[in-house]
N, C-alpha and C positions, 0 to 999 in steps of 0.2 A: 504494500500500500504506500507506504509515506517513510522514505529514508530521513534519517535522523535530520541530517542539514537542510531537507527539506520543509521540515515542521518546526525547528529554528527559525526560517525563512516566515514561515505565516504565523506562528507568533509576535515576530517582527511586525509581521505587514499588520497585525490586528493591531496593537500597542501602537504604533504609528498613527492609524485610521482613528483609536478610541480616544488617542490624545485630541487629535487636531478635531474630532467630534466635540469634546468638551471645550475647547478652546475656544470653538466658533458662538456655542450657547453662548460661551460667556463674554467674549465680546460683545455681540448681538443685544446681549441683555446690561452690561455696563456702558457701553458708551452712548448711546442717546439718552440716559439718565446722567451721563456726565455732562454732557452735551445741553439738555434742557436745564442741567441746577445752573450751567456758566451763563447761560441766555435768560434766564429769570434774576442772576443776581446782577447781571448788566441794567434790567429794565429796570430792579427795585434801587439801582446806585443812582441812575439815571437824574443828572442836572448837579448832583450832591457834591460837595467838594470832601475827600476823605481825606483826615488829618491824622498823621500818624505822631505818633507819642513815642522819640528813642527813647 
């Protein structure tokens, strides 16, 4: 059926696949939440002069 290095090989390729699967959820799902908090706290700064305290 499946020589050793063979199923090394699709271990590999699953690990590979199941990573770049979760990577994408989770882009997908953080950056337009990143995206809309930077574009709401642009609107709420918005005219405000912001005075920073060293």
């Amino acid at each position: 059926m499946f020589e050793f290095d063979q199923y090394l090989g699709f271990l590999a390729f699953l690990t590979i696949l199941t990573i770049g699967f979760w990577l994408m959820i989770f882009l997908v799902s953080i950056i337009p939440m990143w995206i809309g908090g930077s574009i709401m706290e642009m609107i709420k700064y918005r005219g405000k002069e912001i005075k920073y305290k060293p």
